[in-house]
C-alpha positions in Angstrom: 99.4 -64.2 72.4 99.3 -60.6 70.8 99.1 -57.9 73.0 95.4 -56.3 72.9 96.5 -53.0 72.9 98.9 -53.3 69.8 98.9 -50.6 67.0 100.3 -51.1 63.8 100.5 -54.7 63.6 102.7 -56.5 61.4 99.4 -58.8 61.3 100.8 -62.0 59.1 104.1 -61.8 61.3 101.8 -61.8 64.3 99.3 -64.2 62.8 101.9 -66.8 61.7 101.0 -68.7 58.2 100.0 -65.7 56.1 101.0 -63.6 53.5 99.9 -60.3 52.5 99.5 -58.7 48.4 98.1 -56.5 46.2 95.7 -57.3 43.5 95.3 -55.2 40.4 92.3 -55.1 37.8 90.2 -57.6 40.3 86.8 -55.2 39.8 85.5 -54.1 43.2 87.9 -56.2 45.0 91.0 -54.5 43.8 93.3 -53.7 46.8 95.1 -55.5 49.5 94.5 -59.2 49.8 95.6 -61.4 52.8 96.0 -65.3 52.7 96.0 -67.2 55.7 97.0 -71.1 55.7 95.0 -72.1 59.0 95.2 -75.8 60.5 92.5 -75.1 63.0 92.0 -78.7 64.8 95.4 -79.7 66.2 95.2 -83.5 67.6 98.0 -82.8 70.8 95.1 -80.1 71.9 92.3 -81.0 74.7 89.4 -80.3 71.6 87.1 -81.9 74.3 87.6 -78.5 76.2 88.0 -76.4 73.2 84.4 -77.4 72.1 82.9 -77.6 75.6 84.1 -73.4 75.7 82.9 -72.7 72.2 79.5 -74.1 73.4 79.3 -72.7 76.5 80.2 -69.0 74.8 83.4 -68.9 76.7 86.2 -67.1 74.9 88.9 -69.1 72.9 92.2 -68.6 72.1 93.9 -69.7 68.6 97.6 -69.0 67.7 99.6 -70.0 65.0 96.8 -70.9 62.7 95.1 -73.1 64.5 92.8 -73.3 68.2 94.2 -74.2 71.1 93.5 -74.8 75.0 92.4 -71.3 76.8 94.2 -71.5 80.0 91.2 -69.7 81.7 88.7 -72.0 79.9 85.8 -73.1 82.3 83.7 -74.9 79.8 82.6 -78.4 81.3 83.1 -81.6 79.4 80.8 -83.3 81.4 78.0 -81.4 79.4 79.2 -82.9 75.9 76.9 -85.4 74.0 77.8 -88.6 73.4 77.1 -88.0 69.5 80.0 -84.6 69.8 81.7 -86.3 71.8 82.0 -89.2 68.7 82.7 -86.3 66.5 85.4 -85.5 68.0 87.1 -88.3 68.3 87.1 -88.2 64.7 88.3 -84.6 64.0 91.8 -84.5 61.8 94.2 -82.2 61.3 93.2 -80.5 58.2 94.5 -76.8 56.6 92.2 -74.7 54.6 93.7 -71.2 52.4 91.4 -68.6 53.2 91.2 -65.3 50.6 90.7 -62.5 53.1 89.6 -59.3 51.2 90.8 -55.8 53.0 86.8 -54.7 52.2 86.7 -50.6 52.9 83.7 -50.4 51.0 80.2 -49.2 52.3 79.4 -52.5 50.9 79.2 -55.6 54.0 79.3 -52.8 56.5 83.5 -52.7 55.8 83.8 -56.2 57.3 87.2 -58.0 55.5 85.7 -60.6 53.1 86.7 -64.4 53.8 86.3 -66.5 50.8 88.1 -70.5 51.3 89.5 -71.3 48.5 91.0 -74.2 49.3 89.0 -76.5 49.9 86.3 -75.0 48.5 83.6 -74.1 51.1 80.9 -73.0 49.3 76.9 -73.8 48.7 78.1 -76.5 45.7 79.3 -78.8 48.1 77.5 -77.4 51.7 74.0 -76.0 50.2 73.0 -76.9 53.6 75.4 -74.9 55.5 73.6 -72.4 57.9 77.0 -70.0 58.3 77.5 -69.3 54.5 76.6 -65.9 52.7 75.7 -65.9 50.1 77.0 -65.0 47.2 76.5 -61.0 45.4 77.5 -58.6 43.8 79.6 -55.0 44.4 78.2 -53.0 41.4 79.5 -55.3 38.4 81.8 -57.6 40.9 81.0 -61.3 41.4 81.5 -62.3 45.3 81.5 -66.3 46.0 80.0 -66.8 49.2 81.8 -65.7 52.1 82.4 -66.9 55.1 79.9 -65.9 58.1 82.8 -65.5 61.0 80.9 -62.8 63.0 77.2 -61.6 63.8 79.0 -58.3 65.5 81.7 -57.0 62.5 81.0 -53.1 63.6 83.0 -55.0 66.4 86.2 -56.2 64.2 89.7 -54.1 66.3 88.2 -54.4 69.8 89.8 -57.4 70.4 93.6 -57.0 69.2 93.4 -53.8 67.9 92.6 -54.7 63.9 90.1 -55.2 62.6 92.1 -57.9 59.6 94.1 -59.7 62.4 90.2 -60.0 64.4 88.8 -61.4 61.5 91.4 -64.0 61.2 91.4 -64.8 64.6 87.4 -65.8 64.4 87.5 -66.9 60.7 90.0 -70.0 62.4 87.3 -70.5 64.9 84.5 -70.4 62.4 86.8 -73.0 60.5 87.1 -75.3 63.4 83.4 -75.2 64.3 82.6 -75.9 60.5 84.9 -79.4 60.9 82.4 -79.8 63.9 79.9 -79.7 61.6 80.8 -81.5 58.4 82.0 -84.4 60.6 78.6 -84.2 62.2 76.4 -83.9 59.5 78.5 -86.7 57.6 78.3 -88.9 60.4 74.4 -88.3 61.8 73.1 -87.0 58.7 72.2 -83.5 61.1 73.1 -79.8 60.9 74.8 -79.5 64.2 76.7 -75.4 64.5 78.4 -75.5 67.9 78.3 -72.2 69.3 76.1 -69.2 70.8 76.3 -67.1 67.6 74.1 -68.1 65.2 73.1 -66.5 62.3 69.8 -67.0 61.2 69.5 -69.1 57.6 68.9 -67.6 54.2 65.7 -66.8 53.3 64.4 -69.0 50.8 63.9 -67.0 47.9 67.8 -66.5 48.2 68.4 -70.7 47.4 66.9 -70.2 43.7 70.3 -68.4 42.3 72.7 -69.9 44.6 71.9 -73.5 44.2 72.0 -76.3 41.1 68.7 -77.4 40.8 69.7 -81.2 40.5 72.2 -80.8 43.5 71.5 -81.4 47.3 68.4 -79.4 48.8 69.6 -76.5 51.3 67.5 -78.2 54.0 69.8 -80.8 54.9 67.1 -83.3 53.6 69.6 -85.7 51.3 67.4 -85.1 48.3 68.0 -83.3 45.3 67.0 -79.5 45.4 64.5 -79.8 42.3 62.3 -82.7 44.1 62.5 -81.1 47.7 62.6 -77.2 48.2 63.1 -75.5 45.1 58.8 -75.2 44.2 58.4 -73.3 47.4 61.4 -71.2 46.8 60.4 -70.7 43.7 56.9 -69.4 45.2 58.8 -67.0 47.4 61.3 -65.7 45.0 58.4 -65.1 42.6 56.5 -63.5 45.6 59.7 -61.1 46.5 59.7 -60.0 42.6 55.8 -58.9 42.8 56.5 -56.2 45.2 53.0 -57.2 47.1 51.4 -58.2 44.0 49.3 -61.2 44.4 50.5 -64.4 42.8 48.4 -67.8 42.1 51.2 -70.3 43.0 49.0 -73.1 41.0 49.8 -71.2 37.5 53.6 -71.0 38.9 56.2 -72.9 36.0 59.8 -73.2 35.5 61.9 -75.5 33.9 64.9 -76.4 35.8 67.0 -77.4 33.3 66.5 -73.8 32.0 67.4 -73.2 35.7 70.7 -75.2 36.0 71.7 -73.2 32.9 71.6 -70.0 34.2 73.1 -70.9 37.8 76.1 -72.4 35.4 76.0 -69.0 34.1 75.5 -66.8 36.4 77.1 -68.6 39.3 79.1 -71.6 39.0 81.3 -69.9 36.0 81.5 -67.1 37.6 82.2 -68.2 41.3 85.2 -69.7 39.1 86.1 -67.2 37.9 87.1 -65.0 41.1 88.3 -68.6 42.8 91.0 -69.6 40.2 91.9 -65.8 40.1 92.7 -65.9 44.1 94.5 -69.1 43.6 96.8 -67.9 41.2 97.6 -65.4 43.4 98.0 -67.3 46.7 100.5 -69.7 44.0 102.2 -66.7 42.8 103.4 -65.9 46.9 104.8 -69.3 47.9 
């Protein structure tokens, strides 16, 4: 376990499967880029305890990559559902690359920027993921959606003395509480985030330029986004844009093909874009 008081960390040596670069003529997001190859569910581990502490807000321990057993863990398993409990049992060992941005910036308060690349964990195939940003802009920069690791980043370097090796540290947890959850939700059909930390969801006027109009609604519902929650998103985006103007939602129109067009414009292509760019580089270090 790294010592807590560490300074000037050799943070992939400590972390274990990383590497470390620097990448040139990226826009805002030149600078030092860190990849981390994290297996967070390992089968040999108790993951009945490790879920019962990440539940019960007790604090957990990874190393290597992955989570393991906290030798001071207290959570009780006896408290687990019989629908987690399912869950886990059916938890694999799976890795995931994950971009890690050395942000310095104003922009995101200075918290690192976590982008998986691989597999892809954005709103194309989780539009229903309540621990997602989404996705923006630095000045001209495209930024996928980024992983939502921490409500508290002003809080990233308390724990191990950097703020880069912290974020990797919870970004591994966040990844092993998202196989919680896509297991759960592919299982019960529910949106199930273990965990005291939660982040509230997106507003709704937010889904409108991050989703494809004929892909899964945000709510978790099944159904396509154009026949469930895009009209009242639409409403509230529309809303937003009048700056307290009042609107008559009855003479609201859109087309949603015209819609699909410009998400494929002015996200999919460009969410692309930066993706294949951080994979060439993550290919470039093996």
């Amino acid at each position: 376990m790294p010592d807590k008081v560490k300074t000037n960390k050799d943070i992939c040596g400590d972390y274990g499967p990383c590497k470390k670069t620097f990448i040139k003529n990226f826009g805002e997001l030149t600078g030092e880029w860190y990849f981390i190859s994290a297996t967070p569910v390992r089968k040999c581990n108790d993951n009945e305890g490790i879920v019962s502490d990440i539940i019960q807000g007790i604090d957990i321990t990874t190393y290597n990559g992955s989570v393991i057993e906290n030798d001071d863990g207290k959570g009780n398993k006896n408290t687990l559902s019989a629908k987690i409990q399912n869950v886990i049992s059916q938890l694999e060992e799976k890795t995931f690359i994950v971009a890690i941005y050395d942000n310095k910036s104003l922009a995101f308060k200075g918290q690192p920027l976590a982008i998986c690349i691989d597999p892809l964990i954005t709103f194309i195939d989780f539009p229903y993921h309540p621990h997602l940003n989404a996705a923006g802009k630095i000045y001209d920069t495209f930024i996928p959606p980024t992983i939502c690791y921490t409500d508290n980043p002003e809080n990233l370097g308390n724990l191990f003395g950097d703020r880069i090796y912290d974020a990797m540290h919870y970004i591994t947890i966040w990844l092993y509480r998202h196989q919680i959850f896509e297991v759960f939700y592919s299982t019960y059909g529910d949106i199930k985030w273990i965990g005291l930390e939660v982040k509230d969801r997106l507003d709704n006027h937010v889904f409108v330029n991050q989703l494809n109009p004929f892909g899964d609604c945000h709510c978790g519902s099944g159904t396509k986004y154009v026949s469930c929650c895009l009209n009242k998103d639409m409403i509230a985006n529309l809303r937003l844009n009048a700056k307290g103007k009042k609107i008559d939602s009855n003479l609201i129109k859109y087309d949603p093909l015209i819609l699909k067009k410009k998400w494929e414009r002015n996200y999919l292509s460009e969410q692309n874009r930066v993706v294949n760019r951080l994979l060439r580089e993550f290919n470039k270090l093996k």
